[in-house]
DSSP file (Angstrom, degrees, kcal/mol; ACC not computed):
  #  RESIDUE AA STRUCTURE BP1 BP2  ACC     N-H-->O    O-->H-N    N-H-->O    O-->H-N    TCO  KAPPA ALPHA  PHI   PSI    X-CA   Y-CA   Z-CA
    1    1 A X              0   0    0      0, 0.0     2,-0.5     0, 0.0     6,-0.0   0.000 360.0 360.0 360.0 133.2  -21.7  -23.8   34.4
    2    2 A X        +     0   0    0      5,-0.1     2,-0.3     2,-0.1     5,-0.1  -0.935 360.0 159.6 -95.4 109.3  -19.1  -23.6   36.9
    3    3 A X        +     0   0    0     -2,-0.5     2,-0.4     3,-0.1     3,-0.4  -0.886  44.5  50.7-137.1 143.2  -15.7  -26.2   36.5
    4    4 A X  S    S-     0   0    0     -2,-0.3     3,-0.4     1,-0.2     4,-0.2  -0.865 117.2 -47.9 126.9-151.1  -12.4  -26.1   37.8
    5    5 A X  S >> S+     0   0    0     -2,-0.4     4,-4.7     1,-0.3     3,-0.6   0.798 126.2  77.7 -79.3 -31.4  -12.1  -25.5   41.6
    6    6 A X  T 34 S+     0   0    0     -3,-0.4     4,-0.5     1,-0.3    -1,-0.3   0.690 109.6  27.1 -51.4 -51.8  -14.3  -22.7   41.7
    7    7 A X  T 34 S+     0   0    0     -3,-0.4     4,-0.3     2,-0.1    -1,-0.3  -0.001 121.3  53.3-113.5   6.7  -17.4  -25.4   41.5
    8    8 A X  T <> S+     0   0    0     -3,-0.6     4,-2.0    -4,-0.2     5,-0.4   0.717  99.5  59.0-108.9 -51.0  -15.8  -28.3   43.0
    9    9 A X  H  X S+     0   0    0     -4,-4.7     4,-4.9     2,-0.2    -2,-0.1   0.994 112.9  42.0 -50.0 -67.3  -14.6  -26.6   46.2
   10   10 A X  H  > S+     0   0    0     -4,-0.5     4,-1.8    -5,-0.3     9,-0.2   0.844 113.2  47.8 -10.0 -82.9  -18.2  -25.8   47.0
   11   11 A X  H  > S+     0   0    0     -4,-0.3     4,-0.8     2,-0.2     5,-0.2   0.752 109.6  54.2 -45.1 -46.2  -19.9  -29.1   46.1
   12   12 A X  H  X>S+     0   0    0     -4,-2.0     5,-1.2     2,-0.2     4,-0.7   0.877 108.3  54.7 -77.3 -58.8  -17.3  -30.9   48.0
   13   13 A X  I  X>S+     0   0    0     -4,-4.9     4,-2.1    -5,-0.4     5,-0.8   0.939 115.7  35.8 -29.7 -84.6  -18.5  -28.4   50.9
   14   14 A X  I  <5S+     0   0    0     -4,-1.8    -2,-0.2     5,-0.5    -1,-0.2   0.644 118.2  50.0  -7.9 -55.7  -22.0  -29.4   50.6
   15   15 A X  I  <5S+     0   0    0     -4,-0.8     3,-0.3    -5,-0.1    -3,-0.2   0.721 125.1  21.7 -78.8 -91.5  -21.5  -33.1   49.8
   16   16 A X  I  <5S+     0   0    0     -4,-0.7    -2,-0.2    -5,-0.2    -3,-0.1   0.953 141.3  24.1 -45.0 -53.0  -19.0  -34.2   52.6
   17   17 A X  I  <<S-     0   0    0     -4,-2.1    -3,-0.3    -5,-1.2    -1,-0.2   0.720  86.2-134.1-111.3  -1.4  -19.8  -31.2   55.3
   18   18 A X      < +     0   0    0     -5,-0.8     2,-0.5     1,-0.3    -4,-0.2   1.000  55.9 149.2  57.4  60.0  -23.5  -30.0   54.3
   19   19 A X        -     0   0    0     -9,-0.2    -5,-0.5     0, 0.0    -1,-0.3  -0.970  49.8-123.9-133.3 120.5  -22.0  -26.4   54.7
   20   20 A X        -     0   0    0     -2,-0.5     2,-0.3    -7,-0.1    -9,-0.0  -0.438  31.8-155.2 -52.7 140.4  -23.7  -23.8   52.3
   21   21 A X        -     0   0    0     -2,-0.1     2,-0.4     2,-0.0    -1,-0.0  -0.847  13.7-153.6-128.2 145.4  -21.2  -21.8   49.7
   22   22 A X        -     0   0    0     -2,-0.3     2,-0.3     2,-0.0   -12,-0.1  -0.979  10.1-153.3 -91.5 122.6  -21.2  -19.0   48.1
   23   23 A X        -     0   0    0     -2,-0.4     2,-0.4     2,-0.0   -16,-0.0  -0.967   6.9-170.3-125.2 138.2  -19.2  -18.4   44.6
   24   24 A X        +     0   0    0     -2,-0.3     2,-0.4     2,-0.0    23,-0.1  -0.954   9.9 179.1-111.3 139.9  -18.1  -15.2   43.7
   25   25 A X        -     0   0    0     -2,-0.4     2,-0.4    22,-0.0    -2,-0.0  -0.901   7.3-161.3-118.8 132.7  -16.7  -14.8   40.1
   26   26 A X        -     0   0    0     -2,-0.4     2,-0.2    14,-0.0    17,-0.1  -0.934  30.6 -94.2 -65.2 138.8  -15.3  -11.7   38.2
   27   27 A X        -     0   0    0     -2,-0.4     2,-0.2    16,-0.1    17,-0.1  -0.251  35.3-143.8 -23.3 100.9  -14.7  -10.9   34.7
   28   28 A X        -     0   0    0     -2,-0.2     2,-0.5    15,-0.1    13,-0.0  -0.700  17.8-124.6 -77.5 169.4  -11.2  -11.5   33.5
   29   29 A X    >>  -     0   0    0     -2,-0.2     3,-2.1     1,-0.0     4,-0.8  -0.952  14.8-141.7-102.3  80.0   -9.8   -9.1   31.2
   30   30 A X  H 3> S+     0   0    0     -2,-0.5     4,-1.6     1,-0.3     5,-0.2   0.670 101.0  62.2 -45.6 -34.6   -8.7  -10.9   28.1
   31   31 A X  H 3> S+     0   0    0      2,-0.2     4,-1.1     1,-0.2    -1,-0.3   0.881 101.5  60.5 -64.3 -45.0   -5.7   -8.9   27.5
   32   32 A X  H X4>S+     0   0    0     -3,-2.1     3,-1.5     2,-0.2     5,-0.9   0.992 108.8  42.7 -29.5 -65.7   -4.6  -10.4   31.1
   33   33 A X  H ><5S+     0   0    0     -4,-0.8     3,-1.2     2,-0.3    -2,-0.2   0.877 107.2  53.4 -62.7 -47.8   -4.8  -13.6   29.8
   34   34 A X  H 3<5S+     0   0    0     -4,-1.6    -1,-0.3     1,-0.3    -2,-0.2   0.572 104.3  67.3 -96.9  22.1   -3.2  -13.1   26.6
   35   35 A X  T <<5S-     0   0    0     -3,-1.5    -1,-0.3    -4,-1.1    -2,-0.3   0.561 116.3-116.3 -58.9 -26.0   -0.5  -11.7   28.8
   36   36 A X  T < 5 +     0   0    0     -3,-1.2    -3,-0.2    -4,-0.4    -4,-0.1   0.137  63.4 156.0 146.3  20.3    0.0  -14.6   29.9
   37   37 A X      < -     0   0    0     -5,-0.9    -1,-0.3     1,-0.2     3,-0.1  -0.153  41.8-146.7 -46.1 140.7   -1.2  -13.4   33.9
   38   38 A X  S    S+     0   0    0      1,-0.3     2,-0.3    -3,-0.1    -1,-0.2   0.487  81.9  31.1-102.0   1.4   -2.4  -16.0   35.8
   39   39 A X        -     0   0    0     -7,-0.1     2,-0.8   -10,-0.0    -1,-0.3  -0.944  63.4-136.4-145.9 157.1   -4.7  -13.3   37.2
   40   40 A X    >>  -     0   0    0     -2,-0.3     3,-1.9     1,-0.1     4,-1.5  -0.821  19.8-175.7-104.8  85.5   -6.7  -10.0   36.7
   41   41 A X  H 3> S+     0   0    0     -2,-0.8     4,-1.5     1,-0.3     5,-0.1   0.420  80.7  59.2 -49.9 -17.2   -6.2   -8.0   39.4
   42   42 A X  H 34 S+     0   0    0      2,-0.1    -1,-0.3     3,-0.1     4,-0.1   0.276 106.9  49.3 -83.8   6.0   -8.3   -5.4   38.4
   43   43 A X  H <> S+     0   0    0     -3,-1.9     4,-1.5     2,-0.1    -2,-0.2   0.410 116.8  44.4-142.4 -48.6  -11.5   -8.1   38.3
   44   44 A X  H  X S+     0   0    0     -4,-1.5     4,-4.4     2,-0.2     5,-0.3   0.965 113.0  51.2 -75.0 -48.4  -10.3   -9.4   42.1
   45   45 A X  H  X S+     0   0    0     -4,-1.5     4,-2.1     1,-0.2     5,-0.2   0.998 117.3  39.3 -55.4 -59.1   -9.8   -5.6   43.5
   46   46 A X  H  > S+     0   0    0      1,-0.3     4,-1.6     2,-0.2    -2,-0.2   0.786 115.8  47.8 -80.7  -2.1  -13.4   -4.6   42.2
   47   47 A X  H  X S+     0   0    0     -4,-1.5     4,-2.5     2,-0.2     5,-0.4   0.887 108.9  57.0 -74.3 -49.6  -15.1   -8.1   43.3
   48   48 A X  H  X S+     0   0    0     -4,-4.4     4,-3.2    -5,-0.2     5,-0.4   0.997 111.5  46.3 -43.5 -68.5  -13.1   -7.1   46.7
   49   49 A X  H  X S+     0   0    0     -4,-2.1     4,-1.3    -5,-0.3    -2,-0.2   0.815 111.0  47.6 -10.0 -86.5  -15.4   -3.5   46.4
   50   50 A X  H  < S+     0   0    0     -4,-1.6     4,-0.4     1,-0.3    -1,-0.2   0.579 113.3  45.9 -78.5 -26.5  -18.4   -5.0   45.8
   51   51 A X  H >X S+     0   0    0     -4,-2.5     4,-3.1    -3,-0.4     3,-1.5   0.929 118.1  49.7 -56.4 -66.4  -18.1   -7.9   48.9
   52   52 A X  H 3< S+     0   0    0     -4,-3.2    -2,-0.2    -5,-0.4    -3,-0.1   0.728 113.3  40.6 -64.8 -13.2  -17.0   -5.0   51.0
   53   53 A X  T 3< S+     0   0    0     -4,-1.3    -1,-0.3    -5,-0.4    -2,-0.2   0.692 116.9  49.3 -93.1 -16.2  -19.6   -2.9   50.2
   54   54 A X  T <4 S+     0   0    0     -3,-1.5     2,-0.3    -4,-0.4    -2,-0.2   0.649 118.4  25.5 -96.1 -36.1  -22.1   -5.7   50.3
   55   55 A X  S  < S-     0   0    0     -4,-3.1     2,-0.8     2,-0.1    -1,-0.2  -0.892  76.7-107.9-134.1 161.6  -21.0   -7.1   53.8
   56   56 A X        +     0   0    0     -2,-0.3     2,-0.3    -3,-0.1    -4,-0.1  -0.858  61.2 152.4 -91.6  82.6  -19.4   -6.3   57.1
   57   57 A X        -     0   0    0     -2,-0.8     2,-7.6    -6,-0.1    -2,-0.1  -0.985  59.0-112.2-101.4 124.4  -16.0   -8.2   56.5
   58   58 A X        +     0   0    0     -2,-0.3    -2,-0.1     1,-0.0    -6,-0.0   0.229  50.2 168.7 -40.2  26.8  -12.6   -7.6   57.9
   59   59 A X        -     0   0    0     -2,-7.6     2,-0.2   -11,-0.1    -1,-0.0  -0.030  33.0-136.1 -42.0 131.4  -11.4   -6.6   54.5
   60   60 A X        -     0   0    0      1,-0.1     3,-0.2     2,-0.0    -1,-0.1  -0.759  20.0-140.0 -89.3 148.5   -7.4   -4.9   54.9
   61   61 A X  S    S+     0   0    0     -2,-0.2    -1,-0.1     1,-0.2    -2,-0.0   0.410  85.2  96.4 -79.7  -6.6   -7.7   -1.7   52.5
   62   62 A X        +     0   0    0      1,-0.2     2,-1.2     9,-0.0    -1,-0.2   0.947  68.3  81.4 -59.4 -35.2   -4.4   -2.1   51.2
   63   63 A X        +     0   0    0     -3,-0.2     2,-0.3     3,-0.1    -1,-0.2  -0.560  66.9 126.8 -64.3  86.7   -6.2   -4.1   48.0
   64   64 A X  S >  S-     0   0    0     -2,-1.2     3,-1.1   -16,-0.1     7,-0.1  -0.971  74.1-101.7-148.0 162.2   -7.4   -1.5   45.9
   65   65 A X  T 3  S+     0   0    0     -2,-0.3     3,-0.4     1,-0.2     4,-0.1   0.573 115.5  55.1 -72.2   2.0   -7.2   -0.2   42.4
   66   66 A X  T 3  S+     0   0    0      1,-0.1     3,-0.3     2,-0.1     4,-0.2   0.601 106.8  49.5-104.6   2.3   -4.7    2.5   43.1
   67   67 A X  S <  S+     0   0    0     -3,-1.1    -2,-0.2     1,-0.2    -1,-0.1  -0.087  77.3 118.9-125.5  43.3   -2.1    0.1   44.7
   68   68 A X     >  +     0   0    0     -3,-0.4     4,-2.4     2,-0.2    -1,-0.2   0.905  68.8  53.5 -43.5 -67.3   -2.5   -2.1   41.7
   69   69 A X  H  > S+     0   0    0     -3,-0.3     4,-3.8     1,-0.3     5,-0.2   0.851 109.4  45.3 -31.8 -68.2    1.0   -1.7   40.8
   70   70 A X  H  > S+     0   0    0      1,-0.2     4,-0.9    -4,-0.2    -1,-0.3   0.589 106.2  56.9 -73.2  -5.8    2.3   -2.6   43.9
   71   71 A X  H  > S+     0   0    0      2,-0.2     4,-2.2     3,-0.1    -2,-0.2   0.945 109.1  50.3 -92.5 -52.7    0.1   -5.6   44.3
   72   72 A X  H  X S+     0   0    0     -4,-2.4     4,-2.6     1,-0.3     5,-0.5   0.986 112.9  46.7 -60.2 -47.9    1.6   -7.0   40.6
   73   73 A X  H  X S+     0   0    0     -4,-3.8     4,-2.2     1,-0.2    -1,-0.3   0.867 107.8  49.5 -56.5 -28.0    5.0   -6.6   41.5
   74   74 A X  H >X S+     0   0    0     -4,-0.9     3,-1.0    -5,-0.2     4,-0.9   0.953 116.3  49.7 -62.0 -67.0    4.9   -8.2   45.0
   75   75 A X  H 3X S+     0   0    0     -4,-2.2     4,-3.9     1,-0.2     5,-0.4   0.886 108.1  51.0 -44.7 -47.7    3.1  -11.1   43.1
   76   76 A X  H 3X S+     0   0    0     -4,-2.6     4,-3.2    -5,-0.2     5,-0.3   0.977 107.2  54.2 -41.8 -47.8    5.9  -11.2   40.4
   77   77 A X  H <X S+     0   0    0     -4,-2.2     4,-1.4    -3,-1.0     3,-0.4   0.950 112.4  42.5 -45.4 -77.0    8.7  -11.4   43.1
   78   78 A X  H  X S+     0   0    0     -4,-0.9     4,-1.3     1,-0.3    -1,-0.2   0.734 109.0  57.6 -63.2 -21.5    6.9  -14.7   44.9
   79   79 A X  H >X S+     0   0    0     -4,-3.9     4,-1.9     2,-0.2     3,-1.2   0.986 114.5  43.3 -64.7 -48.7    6.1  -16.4   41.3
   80   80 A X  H 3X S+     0   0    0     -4,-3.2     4,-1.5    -3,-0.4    -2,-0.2   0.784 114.8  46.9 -73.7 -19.1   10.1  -16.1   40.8
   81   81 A X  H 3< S+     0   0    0     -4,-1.4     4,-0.4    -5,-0.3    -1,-0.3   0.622 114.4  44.2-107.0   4.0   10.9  -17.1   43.9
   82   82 A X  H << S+     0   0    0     -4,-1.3     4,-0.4    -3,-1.2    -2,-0.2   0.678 109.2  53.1 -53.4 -48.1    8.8  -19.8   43.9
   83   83 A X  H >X S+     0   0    0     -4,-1.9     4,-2.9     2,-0.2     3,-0.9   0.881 115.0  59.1 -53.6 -45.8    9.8  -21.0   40.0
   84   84 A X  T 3< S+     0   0    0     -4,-1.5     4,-0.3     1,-0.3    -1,-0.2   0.899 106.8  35.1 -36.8 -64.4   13.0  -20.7   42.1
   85   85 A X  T 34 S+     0   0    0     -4,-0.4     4,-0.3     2,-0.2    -1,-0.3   0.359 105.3  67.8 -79.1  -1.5   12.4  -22.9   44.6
   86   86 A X  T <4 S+     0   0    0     -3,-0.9     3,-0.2    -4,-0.4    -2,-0.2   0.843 100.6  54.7-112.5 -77.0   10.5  -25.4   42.5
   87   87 A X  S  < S+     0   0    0     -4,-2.9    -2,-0.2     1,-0.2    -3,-0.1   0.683 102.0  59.4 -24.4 -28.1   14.2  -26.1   40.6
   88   88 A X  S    S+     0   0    0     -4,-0.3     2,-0.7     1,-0.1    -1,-0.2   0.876  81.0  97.4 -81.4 -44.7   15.8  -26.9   43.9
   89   89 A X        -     0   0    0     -4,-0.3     2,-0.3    -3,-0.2    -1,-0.1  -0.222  57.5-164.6 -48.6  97.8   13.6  -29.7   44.8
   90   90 A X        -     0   0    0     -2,-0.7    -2,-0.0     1,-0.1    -1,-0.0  -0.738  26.0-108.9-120.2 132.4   15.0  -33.1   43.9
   91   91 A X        -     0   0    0     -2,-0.3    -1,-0.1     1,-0.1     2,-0.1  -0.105  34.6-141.9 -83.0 151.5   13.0  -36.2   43.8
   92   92 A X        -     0   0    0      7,-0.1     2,-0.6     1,-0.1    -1,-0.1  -0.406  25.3 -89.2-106.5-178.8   13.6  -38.7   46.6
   93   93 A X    >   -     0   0    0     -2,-0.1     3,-1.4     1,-0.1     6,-0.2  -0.642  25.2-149.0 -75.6 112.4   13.7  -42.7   46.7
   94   94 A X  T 3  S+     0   0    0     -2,-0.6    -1,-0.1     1,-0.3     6,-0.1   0.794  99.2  54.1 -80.1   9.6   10.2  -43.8   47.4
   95   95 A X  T 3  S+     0   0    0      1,-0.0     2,-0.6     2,-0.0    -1,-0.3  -0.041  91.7  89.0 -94.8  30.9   11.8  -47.3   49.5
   96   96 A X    X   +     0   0    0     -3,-1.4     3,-1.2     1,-0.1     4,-0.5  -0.968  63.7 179.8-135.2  86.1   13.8  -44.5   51.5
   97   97 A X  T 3  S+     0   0    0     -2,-0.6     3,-0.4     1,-0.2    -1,-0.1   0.812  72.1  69.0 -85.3  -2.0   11.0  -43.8   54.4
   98   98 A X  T 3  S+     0   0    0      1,-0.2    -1,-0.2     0, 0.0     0, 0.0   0.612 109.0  36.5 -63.3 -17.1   12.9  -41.2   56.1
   99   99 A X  S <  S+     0   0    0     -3,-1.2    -1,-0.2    -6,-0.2    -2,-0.1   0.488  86.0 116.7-123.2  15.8   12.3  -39.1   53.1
  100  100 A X        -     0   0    0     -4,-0.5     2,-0.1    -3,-0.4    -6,-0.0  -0.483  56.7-130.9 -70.9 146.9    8.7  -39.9   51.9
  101  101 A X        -     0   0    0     -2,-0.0     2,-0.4     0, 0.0    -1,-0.1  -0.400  10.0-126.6 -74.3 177.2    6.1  -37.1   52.0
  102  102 A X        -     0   0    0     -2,-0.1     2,-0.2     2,-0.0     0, 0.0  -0.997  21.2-150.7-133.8 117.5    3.0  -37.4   53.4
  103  103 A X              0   0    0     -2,-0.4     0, 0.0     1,-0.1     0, 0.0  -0.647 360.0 360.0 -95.1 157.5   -0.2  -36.3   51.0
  104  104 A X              0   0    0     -2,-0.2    -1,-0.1     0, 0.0    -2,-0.0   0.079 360.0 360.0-135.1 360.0   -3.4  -34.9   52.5
């Protein structure tokens, strides 16, 4: 069984726009997890492989297991500077309509 977004995004596909999906899943890596990673980058690089090996897609090569490394850290950077930016945000007046958002 598939839940979360991973089986909803699809269905939603399907339902509303009668577009066939694909989902591809890896194996996380439980020691990710009890890392507290909100992904296993070594499970997304070798699903990336096995897509690129499977089909003719415009994959960039930079995504690989030996630039692993570099891949967590960039992602560490934009979670903090997101968590960052997350703080800043200060809730507005919703009778204020100059400052309402607009959900999609």
């Amino acid at each position: 069984m598939i839940i979360g977004a991973n089986g909803l995004i699809p269905t939603l596909a399907k339902a509303r726009f009668n577009i066939e999906g694909l989902v591809l899943l890896a194996e996380t890596d439980n020691i990710a997890m009890v890392n507290e990673d909100v992904t296993d980058l070594k499970a997304s690089v070798a699903l990336l492989d096995i897509v690129k090996s499977s089909f003719t897609l415009p994959l960039n090569n930079k995504y690989n297991l030996e630039n692993i490394d570099d891949i967590a850290k960039n992602l560490a950077m934009k979670k903090e500077q997101i968590e960052k930016d997350i703080d800043t945000f200060q809730i507005s007046d919703e009778n204020d309509d100059k400052r309402k958002s607009l959900y999609i």
